[in-house]
N, CA, C and O atoms as CSV, one atom per row, in Angstrom:
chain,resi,resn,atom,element,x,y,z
A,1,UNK,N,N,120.276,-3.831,220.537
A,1,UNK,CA,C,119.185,-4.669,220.064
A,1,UNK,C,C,118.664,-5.540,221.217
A,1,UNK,O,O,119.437,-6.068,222.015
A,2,UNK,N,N,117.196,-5.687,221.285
A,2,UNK,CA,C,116.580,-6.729,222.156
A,2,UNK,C,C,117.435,-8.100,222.037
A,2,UNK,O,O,117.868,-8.560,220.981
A,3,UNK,N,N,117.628,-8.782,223.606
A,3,UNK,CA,C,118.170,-9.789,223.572
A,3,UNK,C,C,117.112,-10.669,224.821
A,3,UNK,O,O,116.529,-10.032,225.699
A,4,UNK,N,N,117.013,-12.152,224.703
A,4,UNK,CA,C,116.241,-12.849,225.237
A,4,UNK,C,C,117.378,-14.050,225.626
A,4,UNK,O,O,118.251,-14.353,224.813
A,5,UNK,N,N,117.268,-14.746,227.048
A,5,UNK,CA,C,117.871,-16.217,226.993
A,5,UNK,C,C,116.159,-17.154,227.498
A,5,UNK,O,O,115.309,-17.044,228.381
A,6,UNK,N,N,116.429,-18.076,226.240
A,6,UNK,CA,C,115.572,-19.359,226.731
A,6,UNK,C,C,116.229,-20.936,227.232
A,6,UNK,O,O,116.897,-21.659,226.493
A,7,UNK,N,N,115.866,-21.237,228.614
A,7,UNK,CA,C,116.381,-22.306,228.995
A,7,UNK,C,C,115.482,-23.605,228.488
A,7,UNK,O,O,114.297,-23.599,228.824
A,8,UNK,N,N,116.026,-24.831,227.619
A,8,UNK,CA,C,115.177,-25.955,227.026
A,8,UNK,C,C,116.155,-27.127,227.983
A,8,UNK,O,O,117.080,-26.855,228.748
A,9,UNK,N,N,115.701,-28.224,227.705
A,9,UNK,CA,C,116.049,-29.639,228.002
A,9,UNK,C,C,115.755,-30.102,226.607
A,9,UNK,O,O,114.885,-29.763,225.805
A,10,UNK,N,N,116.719,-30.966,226.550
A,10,UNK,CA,C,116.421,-32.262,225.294
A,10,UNK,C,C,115.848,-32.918,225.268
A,10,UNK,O,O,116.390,-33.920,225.734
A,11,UNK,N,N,114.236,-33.224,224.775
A,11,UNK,CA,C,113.489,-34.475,225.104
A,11,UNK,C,C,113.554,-35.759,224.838
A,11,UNK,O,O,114.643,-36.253,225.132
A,12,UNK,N,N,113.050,-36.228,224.545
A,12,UNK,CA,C,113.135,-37.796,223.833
A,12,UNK,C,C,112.767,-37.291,222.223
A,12,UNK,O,O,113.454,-37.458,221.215
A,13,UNK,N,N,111.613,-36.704,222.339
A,13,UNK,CA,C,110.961,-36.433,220.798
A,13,UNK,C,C,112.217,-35.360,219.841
A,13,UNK,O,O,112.164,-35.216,218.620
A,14,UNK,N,N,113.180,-34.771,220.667
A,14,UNK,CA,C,113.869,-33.907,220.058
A,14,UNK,C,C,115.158,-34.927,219.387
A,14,UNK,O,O,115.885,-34.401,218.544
A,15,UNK,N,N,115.361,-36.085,219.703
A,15,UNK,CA,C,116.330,-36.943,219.496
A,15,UNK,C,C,116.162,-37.513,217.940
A,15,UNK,O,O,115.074,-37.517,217.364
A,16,UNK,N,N,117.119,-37.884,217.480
A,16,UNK,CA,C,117.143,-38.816,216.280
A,16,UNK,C,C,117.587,-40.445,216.629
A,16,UNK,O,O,118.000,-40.557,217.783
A,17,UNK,N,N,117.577,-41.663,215.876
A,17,UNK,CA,C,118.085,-42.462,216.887
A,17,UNK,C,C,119.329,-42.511,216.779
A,17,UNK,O,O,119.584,-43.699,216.975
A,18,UNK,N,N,120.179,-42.033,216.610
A,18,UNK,CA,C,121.694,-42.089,217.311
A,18,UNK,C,C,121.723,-41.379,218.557
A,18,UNK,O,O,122.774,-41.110,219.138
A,19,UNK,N,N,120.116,-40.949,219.142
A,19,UNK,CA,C,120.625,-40.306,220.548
A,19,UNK,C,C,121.117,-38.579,220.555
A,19,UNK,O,O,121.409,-37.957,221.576
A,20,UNK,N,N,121.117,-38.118,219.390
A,20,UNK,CA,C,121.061,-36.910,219.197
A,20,UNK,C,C,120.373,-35.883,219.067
A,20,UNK,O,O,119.684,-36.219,218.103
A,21,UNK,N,N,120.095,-35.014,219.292
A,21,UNK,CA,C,118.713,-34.229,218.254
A,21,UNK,C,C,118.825,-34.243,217.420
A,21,UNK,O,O,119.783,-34.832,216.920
A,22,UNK,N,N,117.930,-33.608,216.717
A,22,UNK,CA,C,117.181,-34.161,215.182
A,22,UNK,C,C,117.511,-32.574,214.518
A,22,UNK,O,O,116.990,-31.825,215.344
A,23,UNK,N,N,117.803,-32.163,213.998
A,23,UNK,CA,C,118.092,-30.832,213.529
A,23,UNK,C,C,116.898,-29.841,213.697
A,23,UNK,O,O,117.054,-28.700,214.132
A,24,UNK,N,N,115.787,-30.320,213.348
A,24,UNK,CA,C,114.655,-29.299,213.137
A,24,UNK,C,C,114.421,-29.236,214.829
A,24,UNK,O,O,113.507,-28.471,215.136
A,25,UNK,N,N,115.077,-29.895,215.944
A,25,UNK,CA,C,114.948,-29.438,217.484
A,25,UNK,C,C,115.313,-28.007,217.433
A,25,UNK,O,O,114.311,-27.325,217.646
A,26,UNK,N,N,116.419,-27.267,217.221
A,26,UNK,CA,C,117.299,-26.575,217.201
A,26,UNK,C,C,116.000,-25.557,216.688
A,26,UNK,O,O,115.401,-24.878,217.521
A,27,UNK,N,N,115.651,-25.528,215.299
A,27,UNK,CA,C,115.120,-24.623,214.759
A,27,UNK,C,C,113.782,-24.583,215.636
A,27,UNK,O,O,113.410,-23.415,215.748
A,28,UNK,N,N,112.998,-25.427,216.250
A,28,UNK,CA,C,111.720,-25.046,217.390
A,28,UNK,C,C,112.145,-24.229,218.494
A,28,UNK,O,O,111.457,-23.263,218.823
A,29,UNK,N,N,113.095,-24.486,219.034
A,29,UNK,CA,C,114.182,-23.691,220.269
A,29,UNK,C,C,114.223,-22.530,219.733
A,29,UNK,O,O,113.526,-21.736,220.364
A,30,UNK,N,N,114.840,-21.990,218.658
A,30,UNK,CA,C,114.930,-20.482,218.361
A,30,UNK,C,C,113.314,-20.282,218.181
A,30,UNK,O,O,112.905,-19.567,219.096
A,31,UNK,N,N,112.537,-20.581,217.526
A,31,UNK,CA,C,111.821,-19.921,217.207
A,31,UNK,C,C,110.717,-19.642,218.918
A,31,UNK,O,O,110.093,-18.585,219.002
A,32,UNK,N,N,110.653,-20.415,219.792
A,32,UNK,CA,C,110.384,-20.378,220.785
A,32,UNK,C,C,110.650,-19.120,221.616
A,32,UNK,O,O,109.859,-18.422,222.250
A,33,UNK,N,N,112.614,-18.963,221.362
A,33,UNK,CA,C,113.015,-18.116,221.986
A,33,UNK,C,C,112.262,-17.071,221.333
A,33,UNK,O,O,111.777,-16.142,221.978
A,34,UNK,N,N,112.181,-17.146,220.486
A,34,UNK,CA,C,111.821,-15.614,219.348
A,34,UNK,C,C,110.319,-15.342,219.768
A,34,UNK,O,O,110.182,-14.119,219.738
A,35,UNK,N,N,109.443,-15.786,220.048
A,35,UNK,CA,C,108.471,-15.452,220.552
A,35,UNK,C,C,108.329,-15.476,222.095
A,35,UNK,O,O,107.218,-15.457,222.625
A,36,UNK,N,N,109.396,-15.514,222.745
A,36,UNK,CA,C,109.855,-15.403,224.499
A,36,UNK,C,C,110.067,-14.072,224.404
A,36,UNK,O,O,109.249,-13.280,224.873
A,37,UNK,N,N,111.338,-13.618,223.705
A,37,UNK,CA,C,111.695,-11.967,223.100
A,37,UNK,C,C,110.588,-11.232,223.228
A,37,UNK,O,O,110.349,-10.329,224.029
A,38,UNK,N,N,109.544,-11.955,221.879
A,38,UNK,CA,C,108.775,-11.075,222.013
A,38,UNK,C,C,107.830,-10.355,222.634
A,38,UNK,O,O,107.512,-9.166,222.611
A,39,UNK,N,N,107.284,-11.700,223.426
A,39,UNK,CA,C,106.619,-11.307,224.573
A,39,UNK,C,C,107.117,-10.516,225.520
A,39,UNK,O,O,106.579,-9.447,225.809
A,40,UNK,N,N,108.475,-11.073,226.251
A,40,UNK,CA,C,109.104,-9.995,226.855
A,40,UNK,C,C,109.204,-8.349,226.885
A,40,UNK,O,O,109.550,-7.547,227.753
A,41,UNK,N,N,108.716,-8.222,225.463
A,41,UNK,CA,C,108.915,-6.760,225.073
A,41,UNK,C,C,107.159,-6.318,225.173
A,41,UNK,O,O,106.689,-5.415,224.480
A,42,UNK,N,N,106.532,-6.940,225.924
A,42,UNK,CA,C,104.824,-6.574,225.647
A,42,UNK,C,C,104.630,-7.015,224.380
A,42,UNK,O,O,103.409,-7.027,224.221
A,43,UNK,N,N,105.200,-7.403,223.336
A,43,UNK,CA,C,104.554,-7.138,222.165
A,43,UNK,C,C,103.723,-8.699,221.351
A,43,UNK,O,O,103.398,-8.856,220.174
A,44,UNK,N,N,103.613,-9.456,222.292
A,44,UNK,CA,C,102.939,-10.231,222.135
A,44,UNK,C,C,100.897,-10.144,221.557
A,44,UNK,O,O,100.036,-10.888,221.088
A,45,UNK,N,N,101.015,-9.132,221.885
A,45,UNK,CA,C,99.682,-8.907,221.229
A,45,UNK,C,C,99.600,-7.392,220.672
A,45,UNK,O,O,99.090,-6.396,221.184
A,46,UNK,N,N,100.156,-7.534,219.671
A,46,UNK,CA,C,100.612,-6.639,218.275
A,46,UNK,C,C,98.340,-6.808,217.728
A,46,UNK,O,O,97.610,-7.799,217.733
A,47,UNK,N,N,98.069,-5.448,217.396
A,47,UNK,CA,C,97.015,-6.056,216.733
A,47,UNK,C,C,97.026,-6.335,215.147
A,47,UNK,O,O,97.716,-5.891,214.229
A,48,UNK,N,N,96.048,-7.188,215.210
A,48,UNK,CA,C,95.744,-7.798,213.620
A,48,UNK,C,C,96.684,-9.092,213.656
A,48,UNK,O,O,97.458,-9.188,212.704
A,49,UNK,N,N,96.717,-9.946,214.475
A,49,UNK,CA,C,97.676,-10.781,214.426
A,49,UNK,C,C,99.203,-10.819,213.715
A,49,UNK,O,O,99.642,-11.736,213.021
A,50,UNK,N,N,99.911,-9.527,214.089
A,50,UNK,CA,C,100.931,-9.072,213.243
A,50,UNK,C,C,102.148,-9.852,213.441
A,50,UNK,O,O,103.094,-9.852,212.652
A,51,UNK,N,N,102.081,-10.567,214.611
A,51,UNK,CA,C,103.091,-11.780,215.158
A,51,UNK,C,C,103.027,-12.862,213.870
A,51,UNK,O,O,104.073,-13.271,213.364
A,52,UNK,N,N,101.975,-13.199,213.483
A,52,UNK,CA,C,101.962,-14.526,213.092
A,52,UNK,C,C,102.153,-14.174,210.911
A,52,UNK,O,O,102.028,-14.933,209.950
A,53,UNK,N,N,102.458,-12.815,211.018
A,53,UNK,CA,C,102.657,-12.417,209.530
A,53,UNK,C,C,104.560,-12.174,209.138
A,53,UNK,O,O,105.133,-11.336,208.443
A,54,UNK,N,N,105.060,-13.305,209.937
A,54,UNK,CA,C,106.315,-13.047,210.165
A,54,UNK,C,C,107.183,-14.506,209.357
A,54,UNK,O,O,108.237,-14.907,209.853
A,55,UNK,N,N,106.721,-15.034,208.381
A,55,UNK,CA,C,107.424,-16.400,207.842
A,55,UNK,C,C,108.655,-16.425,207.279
A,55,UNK,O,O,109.060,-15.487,206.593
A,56,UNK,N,N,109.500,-17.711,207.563
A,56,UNK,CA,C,110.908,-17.728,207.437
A,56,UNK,C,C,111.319,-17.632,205.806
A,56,UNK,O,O,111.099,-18.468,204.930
A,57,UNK,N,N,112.184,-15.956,205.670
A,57,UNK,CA,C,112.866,-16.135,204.464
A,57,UNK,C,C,114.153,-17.295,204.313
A,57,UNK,O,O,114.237,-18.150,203.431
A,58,UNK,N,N,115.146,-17.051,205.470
A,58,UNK,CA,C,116.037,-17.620,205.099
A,58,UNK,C,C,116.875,-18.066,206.676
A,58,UNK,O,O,116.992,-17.344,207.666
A,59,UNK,N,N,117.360,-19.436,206.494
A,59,UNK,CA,C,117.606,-19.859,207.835
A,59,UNK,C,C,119.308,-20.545,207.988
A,59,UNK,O,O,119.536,-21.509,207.257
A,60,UNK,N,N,119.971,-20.264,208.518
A,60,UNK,CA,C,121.365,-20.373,208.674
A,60,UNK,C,C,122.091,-21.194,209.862
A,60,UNK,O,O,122.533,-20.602,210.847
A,61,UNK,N,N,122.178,-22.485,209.719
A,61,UNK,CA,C,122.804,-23.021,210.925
A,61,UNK,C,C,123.834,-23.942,210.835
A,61,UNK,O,O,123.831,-24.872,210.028
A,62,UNK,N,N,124.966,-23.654,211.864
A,62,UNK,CA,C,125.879,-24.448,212.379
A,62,UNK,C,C,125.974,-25.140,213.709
A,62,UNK,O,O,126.067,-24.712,214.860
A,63,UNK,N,N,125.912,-26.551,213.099
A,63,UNK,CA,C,125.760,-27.369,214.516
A,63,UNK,C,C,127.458,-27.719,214.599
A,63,UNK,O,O,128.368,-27.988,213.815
A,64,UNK,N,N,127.248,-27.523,216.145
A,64,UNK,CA,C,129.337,-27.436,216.480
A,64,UNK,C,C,129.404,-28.524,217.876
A,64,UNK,O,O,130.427,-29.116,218.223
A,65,UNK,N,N,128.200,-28.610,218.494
A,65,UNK,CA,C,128.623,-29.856,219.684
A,65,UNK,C,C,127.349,-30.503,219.376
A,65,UNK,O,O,126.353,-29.994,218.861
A,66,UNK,N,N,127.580,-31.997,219.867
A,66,UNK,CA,C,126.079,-32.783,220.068
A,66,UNK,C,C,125.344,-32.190,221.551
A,66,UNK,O,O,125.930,-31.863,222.583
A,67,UNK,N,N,123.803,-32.177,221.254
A,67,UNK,CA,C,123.194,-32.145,222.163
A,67,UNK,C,C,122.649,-33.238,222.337
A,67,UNK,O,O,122.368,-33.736,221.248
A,68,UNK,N,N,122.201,-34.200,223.643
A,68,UNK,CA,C,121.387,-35.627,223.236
A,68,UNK,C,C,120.740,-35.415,225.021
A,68,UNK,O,O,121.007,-34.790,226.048
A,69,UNK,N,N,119.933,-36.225,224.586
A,69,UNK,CA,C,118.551,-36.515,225.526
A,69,UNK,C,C,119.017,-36.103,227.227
A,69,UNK,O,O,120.085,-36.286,227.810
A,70,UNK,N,N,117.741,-35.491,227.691
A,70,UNK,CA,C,118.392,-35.309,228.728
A,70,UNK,C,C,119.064,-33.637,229.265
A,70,UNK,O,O,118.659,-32.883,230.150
A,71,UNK,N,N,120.009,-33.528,228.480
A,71,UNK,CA,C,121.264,-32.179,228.109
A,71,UNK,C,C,120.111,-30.908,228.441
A,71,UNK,O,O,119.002,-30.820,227.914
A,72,UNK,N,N,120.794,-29.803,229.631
A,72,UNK,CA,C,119.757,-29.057,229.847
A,72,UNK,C,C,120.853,-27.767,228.759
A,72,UNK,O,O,122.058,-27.909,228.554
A,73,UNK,N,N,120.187,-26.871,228.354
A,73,UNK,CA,C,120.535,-25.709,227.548
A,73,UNK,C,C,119.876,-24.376,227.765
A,73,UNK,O,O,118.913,-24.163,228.501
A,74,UNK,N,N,120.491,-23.553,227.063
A,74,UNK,CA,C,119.881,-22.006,227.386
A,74,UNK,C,C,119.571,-21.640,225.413
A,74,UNK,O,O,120.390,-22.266,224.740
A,75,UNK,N,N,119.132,-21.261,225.031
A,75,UNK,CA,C,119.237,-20.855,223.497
A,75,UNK,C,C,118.670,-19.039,224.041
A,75,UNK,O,O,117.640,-18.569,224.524
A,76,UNK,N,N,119.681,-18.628,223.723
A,76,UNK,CA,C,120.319,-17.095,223.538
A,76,UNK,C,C,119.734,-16.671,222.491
A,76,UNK,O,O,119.803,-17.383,221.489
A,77,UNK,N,N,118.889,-15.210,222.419
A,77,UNK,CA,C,118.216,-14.824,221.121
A,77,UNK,C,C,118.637,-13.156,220.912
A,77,UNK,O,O,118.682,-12.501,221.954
A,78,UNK,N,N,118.913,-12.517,219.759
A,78,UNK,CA,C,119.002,-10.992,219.522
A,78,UNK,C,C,118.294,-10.519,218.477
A,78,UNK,O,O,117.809,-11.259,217.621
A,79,UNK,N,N,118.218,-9.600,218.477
A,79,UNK,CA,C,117.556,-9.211,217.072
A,79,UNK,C,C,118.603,-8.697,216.537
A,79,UNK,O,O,119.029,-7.737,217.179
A,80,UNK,N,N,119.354,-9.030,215.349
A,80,UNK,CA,C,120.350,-8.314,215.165
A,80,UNK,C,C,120.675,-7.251,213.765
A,80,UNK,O,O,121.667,-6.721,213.265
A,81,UNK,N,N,119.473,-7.299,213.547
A,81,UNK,CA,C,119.120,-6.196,211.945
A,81,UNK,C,C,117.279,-6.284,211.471
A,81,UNK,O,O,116.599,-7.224,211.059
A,82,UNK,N,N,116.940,-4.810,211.771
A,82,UNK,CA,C,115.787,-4.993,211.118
A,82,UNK,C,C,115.716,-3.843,209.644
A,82,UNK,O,O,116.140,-2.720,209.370
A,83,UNK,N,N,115.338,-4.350,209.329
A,83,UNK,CA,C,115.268,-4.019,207.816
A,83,UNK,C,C,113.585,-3.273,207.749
A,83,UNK,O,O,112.600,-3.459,208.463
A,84,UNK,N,N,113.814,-2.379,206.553
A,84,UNK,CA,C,112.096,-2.436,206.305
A,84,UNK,C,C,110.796,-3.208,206.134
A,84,UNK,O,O,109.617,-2.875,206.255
A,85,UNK,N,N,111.467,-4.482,205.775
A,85,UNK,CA,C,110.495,-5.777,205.879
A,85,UNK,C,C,110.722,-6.473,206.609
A,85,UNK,O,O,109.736,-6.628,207.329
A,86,UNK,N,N,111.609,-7.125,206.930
A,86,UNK,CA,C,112.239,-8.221,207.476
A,86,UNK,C,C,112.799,-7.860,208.809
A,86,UNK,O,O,112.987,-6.653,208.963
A,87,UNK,N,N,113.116,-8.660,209.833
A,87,UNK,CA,C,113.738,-8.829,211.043
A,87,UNK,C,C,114.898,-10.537,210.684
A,87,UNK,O,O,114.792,-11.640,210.149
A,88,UNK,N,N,115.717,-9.854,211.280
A,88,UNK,CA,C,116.892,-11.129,211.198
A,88,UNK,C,C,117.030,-10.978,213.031
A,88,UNK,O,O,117.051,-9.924,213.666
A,89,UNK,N,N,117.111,-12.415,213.589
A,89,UNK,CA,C,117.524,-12.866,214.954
A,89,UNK,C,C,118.643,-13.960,214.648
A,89,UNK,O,O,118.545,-14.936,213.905
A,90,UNK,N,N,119.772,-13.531,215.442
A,90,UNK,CA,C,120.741,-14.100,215.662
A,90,UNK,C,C,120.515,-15.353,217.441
A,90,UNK,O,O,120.194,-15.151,218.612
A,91,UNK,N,N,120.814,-16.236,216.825
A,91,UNK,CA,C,120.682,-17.008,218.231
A,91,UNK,C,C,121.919,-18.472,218.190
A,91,UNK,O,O,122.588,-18.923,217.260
A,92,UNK,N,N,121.802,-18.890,219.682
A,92,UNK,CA,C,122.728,-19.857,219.574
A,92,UNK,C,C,122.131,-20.729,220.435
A,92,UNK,O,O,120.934,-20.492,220.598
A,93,UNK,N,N,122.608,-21.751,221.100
A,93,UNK,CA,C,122.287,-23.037,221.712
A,93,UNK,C,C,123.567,-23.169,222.673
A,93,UNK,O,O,124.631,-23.075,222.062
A,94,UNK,N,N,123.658,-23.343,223.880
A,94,UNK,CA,C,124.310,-23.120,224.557
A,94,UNK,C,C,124.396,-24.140,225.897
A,94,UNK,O,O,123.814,-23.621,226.849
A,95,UNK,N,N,124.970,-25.450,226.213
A,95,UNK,CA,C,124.782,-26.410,227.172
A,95,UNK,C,C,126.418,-26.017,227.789
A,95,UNK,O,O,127.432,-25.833,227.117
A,96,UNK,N,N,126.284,-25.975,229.074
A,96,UNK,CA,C,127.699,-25.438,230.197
A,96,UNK,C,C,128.101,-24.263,230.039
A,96,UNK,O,O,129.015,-23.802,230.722
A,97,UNK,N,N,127.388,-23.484,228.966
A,97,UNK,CA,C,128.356,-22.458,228.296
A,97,UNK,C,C,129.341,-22.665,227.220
A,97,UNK,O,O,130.304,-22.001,226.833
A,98,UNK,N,N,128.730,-23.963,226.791
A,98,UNK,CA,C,129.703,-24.197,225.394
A,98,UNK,C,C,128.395,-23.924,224.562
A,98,UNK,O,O,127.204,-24.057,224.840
A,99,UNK,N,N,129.034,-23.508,223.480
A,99,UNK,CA,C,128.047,-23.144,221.911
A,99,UNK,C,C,127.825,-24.324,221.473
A,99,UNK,O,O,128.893,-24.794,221.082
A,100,UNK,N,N,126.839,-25.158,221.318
A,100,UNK,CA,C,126.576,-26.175,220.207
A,100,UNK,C,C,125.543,-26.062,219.119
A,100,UNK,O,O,125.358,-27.069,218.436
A,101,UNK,N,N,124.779,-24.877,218.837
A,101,UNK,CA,C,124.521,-24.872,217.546
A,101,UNK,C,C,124.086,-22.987,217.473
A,101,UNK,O,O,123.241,-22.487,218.216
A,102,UNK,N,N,124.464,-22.613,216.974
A,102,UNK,CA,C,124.467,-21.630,216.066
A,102,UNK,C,C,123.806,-20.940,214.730
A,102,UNK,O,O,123.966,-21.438,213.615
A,103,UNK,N,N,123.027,-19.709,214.961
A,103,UNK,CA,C,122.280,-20.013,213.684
A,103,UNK,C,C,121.546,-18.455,213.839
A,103,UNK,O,O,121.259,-17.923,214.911
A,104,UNK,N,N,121.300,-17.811,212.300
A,104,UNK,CA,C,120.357,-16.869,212.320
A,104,UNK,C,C,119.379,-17.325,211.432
A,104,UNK,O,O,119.548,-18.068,210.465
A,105,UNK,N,N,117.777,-16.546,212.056
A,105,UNK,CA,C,116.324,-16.378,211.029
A,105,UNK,C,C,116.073,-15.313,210.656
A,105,UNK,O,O,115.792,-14.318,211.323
A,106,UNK,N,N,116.168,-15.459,209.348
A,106,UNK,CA,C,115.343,-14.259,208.745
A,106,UNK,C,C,113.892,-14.280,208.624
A,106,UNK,O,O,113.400,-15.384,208.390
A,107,UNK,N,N,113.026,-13.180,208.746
A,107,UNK,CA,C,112.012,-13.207,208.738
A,107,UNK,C,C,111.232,-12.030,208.209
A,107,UNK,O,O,111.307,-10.917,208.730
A,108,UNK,N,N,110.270,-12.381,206.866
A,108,UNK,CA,C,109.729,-11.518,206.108
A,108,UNK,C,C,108.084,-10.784,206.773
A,108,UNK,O,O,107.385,-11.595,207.382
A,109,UNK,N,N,107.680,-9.715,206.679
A,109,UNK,CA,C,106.414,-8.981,207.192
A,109,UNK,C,C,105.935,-9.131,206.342
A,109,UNK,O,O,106.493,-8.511,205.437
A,110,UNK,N,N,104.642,-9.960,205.847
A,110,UNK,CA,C,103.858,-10.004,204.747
A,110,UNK,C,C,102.512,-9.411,204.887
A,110,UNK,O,O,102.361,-9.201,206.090
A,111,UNK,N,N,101.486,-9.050,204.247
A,111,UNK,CA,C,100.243,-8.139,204.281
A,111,UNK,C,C,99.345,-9.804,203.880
A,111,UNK,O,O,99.894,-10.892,203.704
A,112,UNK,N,N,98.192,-9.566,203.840
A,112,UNK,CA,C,97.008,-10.672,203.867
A,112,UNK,C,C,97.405,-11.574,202.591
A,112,UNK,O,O,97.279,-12.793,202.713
A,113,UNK,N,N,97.870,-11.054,201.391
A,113,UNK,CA,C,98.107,-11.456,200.058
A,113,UNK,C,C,99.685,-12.205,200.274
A,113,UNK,O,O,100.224,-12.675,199.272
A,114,UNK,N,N,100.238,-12.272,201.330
A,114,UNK,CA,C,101.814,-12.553,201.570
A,114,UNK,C,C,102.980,-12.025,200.834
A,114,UNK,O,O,104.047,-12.532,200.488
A,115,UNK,N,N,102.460,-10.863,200.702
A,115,UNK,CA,C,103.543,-9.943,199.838
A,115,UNK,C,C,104.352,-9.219,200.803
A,115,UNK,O,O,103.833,-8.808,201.841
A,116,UNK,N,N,105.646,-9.020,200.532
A,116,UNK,CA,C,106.266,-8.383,201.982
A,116,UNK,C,C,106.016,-6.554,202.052
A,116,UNK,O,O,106.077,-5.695,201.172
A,117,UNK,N,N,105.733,-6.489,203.449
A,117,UNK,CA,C,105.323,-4.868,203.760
A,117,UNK,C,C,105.874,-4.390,205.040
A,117,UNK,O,O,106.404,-5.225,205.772
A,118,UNK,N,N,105.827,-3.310,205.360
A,118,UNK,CA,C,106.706,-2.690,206.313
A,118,UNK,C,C,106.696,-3.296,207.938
A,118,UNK,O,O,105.656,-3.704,208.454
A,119,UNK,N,N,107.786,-3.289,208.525
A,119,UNK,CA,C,107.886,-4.029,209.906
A,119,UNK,C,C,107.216,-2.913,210.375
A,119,UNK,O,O,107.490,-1.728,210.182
A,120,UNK,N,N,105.499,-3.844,211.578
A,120,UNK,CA,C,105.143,-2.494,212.250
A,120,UNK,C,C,106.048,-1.639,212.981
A,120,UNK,O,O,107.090,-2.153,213.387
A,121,UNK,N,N,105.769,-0.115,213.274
A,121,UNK,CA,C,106.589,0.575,214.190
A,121,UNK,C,C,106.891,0.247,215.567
A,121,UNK,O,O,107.971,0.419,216.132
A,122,UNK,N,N,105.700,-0.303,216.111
A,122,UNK,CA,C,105.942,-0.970,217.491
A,122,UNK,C,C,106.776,-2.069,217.691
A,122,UNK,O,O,107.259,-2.311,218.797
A,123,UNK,N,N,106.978,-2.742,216.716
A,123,UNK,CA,C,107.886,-3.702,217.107
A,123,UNK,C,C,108.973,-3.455,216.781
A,123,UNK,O,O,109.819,-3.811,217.602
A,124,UNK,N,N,109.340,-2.977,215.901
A,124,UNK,CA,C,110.773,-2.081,215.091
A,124,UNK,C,C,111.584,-0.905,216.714
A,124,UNK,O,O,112.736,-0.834,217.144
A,125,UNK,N,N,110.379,-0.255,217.112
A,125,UNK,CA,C,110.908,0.203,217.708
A,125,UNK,C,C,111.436,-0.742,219.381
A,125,UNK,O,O,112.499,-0.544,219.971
A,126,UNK,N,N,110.802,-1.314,219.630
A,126,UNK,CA,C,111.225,-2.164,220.712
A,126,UNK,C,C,112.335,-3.079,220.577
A,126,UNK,O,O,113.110,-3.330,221.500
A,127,UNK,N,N,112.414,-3.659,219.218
A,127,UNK,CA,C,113.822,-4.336,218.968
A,127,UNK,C,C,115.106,-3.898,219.079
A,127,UNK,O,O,116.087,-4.315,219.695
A,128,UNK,N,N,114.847,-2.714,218.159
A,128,UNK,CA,C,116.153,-1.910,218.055
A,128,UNK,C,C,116.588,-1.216,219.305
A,128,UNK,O,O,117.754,-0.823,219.348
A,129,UNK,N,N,115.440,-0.923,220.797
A,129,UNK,CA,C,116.077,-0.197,222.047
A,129,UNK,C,C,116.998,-1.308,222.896
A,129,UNK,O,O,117.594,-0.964,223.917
């Protein structure tokens, strides 16, 4: 399966005030990475805007170290199951090479009406090589 690393820093805006990030940091980082992936693979310009018909079914995370302001990181991305509708990416968050947050997105292919419909072939096939 396609795999991507994205390198972030912790900003100020990513913080909560105890100096931590804010949880929904974590979830901008993957999804970042997830469109780094994708580009990587050419497939950034899918036609019919087929990138942006991709909204979150279901989202899974474990935060295991603090990240706080400052803290440079890598967030690690895979695709790790595509389905006939859906694509699931497995990713993590990663400062020294320690794991501090952890987490997969699921993500549904919807048609104009947002009903879910088949993952195009071009991208199906680039994930899975």
């Amino acid at each position: 399966m396609a795999r991507h690393s994205e390198p972030v820093r912790v900003e100020f805006a990513d913080t909560d005030a105890g100096g931590r990030i804010h949880h929904t940091a974590a979830l901008r980082w993957a999804e970042r990475a997830e469109h780094q992936l994708l580009r990587s693979l050419g497939l950034s310009g899918l036609t019919g805007g087929e990138l942006t018909r991709f909204p979150r079914r279901r989202l899974e995370v474990d935060f295991l170290g603090p990240l706080r302001f400052g803290d440079e990181a890598v967030v690690e991305i895979e695709a790790s199951a595509v389905g006939r509708t859906s694509v699931t990416y497995r990713w993590r968050v990663l400062r020294a090479g320690v794991s501090c947050v952890e987490g997969t997105t699921t993500c549904v292919h919807v048609d104009d009406d947002g009903r879910p419909c088949a993952v195009p072939e071009e991208l199906r096939a680039a994930l899975v090589t």
